[in-house]
C-alpha positions in Angstrom: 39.8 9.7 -18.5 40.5 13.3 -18.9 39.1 16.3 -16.8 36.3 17.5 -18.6 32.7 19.7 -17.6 30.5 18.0 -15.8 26.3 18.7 -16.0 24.5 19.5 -13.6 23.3 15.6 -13.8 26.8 14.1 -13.4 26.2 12.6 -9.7 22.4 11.3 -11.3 24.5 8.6 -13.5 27.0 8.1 -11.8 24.6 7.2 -9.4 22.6 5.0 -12.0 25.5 3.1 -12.9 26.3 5.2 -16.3 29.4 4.7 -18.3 31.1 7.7 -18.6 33.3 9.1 -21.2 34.5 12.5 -22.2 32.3 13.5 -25.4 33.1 17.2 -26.9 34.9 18.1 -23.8 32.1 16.8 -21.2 31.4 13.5 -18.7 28.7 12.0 -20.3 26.9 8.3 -19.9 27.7 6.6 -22.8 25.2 3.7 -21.7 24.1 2.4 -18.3 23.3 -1.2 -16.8 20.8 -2.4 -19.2 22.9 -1.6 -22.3 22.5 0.3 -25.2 20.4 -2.4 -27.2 17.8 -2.3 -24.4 17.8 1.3 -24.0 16.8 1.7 -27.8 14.2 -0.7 -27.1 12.9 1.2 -24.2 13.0 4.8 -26.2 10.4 3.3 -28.9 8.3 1.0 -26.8 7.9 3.5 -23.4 10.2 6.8 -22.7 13.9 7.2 -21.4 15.3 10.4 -20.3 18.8 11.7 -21.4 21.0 14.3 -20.3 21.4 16.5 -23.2 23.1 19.7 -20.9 25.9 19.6 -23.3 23.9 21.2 -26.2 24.8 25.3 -26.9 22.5 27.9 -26.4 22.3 31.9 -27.8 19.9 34.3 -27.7 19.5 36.4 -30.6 17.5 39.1 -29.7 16.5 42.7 -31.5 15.1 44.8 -34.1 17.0 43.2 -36.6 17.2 39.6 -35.1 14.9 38.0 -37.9 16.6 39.8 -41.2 20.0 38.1 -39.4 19.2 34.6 -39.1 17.5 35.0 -42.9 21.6 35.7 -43.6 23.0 33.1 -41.8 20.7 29.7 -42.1 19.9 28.3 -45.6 16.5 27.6 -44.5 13.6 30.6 -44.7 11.8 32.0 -41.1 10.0 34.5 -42.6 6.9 32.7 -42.6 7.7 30.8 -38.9 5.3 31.9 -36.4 5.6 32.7 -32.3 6.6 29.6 -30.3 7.7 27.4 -33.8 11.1 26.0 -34.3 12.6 25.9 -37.4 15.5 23.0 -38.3 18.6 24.8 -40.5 22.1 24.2 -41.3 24.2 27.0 -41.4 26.9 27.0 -44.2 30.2 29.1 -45.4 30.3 30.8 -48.1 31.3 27.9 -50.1 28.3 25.9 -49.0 30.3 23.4 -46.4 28.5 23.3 -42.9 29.3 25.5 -40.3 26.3 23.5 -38.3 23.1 22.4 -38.1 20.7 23.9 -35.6 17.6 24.4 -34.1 15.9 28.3 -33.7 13.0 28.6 -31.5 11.1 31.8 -32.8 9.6 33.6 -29.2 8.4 37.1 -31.7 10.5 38.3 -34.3 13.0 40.1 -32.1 13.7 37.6 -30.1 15.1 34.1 -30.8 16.4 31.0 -29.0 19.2 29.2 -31.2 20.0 25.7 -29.8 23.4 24.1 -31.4 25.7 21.2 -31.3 28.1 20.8 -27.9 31.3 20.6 -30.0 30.2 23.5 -32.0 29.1 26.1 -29.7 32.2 28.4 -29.4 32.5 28.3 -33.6 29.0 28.9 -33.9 29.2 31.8 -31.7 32.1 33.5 -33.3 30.5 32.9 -37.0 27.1 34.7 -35.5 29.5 37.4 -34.2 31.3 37.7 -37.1 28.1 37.7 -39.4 26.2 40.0 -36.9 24.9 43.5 -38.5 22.3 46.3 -37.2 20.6 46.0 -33.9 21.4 42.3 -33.1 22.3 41.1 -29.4 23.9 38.0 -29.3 24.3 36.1 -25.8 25.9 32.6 -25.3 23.3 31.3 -22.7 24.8 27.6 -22.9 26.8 28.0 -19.5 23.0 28.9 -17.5 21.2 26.4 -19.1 20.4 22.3 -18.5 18.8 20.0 -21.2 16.8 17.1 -20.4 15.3 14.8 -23.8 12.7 12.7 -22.7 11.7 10.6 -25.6 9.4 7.8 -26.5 5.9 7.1 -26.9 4.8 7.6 -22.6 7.0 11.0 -22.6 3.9 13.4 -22.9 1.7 11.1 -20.1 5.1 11.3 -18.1 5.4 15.3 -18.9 1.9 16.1 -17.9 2.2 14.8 -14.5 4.1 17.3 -13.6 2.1 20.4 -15.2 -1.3 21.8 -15.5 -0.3 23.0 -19.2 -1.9 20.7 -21.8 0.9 19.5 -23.1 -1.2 18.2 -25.8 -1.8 21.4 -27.6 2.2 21.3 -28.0 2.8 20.4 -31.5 5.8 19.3 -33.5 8.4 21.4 -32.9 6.6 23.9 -30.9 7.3 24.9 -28.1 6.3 27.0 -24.9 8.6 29.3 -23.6 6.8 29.4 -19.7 5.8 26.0 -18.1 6.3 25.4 -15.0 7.7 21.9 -13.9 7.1 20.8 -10.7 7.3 24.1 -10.0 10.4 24.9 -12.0 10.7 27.4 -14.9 11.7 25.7 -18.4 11.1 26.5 -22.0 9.5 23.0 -23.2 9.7 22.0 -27.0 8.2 19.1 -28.7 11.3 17.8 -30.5 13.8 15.3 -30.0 17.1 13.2 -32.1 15.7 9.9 -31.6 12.1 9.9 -34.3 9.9 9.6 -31.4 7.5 11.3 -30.1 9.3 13.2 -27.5 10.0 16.4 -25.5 12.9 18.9 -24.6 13.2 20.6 -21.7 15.6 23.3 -20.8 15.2 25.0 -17.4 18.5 27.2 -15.4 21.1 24.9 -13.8 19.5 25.7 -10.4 16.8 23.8 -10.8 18.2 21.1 -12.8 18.9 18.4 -10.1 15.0 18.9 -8.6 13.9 18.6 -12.3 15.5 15.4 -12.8 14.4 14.2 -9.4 10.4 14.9 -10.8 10.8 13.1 -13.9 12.5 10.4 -12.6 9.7 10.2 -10.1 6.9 10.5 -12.1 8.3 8.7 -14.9 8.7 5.3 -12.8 5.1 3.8 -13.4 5.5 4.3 -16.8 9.0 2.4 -16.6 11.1 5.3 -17.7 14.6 4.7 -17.6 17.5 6.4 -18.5 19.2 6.8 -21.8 22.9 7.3 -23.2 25.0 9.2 -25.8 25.7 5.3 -27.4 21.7 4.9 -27.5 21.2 8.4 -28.9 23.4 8.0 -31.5 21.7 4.6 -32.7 17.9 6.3 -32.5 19.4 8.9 -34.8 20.5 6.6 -37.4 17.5 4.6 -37.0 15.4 7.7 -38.0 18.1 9.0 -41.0 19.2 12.3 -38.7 22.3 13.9 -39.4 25.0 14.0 -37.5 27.7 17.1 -37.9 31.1 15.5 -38.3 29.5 12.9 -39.8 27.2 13.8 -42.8 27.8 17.7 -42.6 30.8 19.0 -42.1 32.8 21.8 -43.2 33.7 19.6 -46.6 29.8 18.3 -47.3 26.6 20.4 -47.7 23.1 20.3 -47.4 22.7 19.3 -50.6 24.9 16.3 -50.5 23.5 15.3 -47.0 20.2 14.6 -48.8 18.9 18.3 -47.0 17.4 20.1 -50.1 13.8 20.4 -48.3 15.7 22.7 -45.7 17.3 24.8 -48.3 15.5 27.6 -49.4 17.4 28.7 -52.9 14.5 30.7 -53.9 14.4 32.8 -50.5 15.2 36.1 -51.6 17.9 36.9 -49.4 21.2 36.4 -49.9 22.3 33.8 -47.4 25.6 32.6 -46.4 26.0 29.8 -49.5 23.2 30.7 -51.7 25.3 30.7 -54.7 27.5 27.9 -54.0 24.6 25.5 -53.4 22.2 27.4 -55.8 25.4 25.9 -58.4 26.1 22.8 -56.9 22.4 21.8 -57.7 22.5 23.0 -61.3 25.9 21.2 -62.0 24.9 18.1 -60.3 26.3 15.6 -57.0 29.3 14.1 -56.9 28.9 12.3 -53.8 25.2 12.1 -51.9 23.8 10.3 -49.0 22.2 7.3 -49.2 20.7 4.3 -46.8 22.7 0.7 -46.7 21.5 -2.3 -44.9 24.2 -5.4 -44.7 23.3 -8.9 -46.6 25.9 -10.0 -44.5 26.8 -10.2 -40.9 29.9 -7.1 -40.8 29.7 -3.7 -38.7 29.7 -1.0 -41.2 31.8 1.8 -39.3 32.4 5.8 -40.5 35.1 5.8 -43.2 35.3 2.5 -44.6 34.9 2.5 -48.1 31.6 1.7 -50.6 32.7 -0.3 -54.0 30.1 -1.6 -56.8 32.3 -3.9 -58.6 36.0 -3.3 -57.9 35.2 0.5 -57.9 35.5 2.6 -55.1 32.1 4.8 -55.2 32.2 6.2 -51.8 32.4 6.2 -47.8 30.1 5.5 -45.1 29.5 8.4 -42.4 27.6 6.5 -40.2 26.6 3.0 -39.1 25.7 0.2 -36.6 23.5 -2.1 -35.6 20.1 -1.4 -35.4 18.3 -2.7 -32.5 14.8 -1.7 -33.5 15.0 -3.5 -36.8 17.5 -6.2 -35.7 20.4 -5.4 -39.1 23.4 -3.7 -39.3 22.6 -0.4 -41.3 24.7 2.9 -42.7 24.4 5.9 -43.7 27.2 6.5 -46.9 27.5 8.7 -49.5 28.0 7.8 -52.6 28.2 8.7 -56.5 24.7 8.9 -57.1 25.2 8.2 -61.1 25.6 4.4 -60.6 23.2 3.7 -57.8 20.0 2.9 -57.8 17.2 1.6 -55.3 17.7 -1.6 -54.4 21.4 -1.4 -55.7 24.0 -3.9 -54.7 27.0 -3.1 -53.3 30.0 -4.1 -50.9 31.8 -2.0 -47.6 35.5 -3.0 -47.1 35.1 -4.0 -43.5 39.2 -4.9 -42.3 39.9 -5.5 -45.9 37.2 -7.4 -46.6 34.6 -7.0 -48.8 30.5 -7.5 -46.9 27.6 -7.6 -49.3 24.9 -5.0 -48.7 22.1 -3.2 -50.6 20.8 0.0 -51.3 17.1 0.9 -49.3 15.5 4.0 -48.7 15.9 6.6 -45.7 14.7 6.8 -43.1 15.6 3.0 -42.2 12.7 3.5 -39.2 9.6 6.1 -38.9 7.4 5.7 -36.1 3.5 4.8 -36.3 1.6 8.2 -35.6 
């Protein structure tokens, strides 16, 4: 294994029996003991906690902090209030993704930007480079440790550890002061797994007590810990994007199946406006769509989509599914000959596995 950052949690699963692998440059469990199926099982049917440290942070603070991000993300803030989070990609001028991120609003010269590990040092410089009038950008991700804990007892779990009522927290909302066991973190109710769930970000000094409390208070409510493998299922469970694998520098909003997070008619023009505001008049090419297998085969990223003996496309994402016990992808495809319910095949080690169109997400939780 190579040399790469370790979170402040590193010694917690190694200690917990966690396989660890270098993701993005950091030691991270990939799954522990139980294994991945049974740690899916335990994020919808009771709570896990997962080390999610390697996520990037920035401040964007200043007069001019809101009329920036308006430039820079596709979707629109200008009606977000104090303490709401606002889901956006953030495109190039040609409308590819630079990434998709998170923006906690604290007022409207002051914002907390929350982006993907492997992106964090490109994000940074495109802010920089895109950065006009009184704007103060800070990389925070160095100072800061994440912790996700996700699944239907995470709020019970949370709540024994505060005398904030967690309850009043609503999706993706967040509170910028709550003391945890006595330690400071910015608390949001959000997640990547389409749970119920929390995210909790406190300083790295009081990281390895804050794990300690959870873990503690979390045990009659059988919490157990969670990995990246486990992570990424929940995700595809619940139809979330992943960058590298439906957005990238080469696919867009659009094409991911995004258009509710693009504002076209915002009045600002943001990085990609007219590329995307022309991509939707002219029509897809390629666009996302849900496949579940008719036939036993692991649909991987990259292998080809055919109706017939035409190629129509590529999967970006897929596995078996745990929660609804089927093999299920994510693909894009030509969306002029596909329909709901459509037939197709993956090439699978030049082979060709039945499967069928369905709609996303493949899982949404009971509220």
């Amino acid at each position: 294994m190579s040399e790469g950052k370790k979170t402040p949690f590193y010694e917690k699963h190694v200690a917990l029996e966690g396989k660890i692998v270098d993701y993005s440059g950091w030691l991270l469990p990939v799954q522990y003991a139980k294994g991945l199926v049974e740690e899916v099982h335990d994020t919808r049917r009771r709570a896990t906690i997962f080390d999610v440290s390697h996520m990037g942070e920035v401040s964007v603070k200043g007069s001019d902090a809101e009329a920036f991000l308006q430039k820079i993300l596709v979707n629109d803030i200008s009606g977000l209030e104090d303490n709401a989070i606002i889901y956006s990609p953030v495109c190039y001028p040609d409308g590819g993704v630079v990434d998709d991120i998170l923006a906690y609003r604290i007022n409207s010269e002051s914002f907390f930007l929350v982006v993907n590990a492997a992106n964090t040092d490109k994000d940074y410089a495109w802010f920089r480079e895109n950065v006009f009038g009184d704007v103060k950008l800070q990389n925070l991700s160095p100072e800061y440790a994440q912790i996700a804990l996700q699944g239907p007892n995470s709020e019970a779990i949370l709540q024994g550890l505060t005398d904030v009522a967690l309850a009043r927290i609503k999706n993706y909302h967040f509170l910028p002061k709550v003391f945890l066991a006595g330690i400071n973190c910015i608390v949001s109710r959000t997640g990547y797994t389409g749970e119920d769930g929390f995210e909790v970000y406190c300083g790295n000094a009081g990281a390895s007590a804050l794990w300690d409390a959870l873990w503690e208070a979390g045990q009659k409510y059988e919490l157990n810990p969670a990995g990246l493998g486990a992570r990424d299922v929940l995700r595809l469970e619940a139809a979330m994007p992943l960058y590298g694998h439906e957005l990238s520098s080469e696919l867009t909003p659009l094409q991911a199946g995004l258009d509710r997070f693009v504002a076209l008619d915002k009045e600002i023009s943001f990085n990609g406006k007219e590329a995307l505001k022309k991509q939707k008049a002219d029509g897809l090419s390629r666009k996302l769509f849900g496949l579940e297998m008719l036939e036993r085969g692991v649909p991987r990223e990259g292998y080809p989509v055919k109706a017939g003996e035409r190629e129509i496309g590529w999967v970006s994402s897929g596995s078996y599914s745990p929660t609804l016990d089927k093999f299920i992808a994510m693909a894009f495809l030509d969306p002029e000959i596909i329909s709901p319910s459509t037939e197709v095949s993956i090439m699978i080690r030049n082979r060709s596995y039945r499967a069928r169109i369905t709609k996303l997400p493949f899982y949404r939780r009971k509220k």
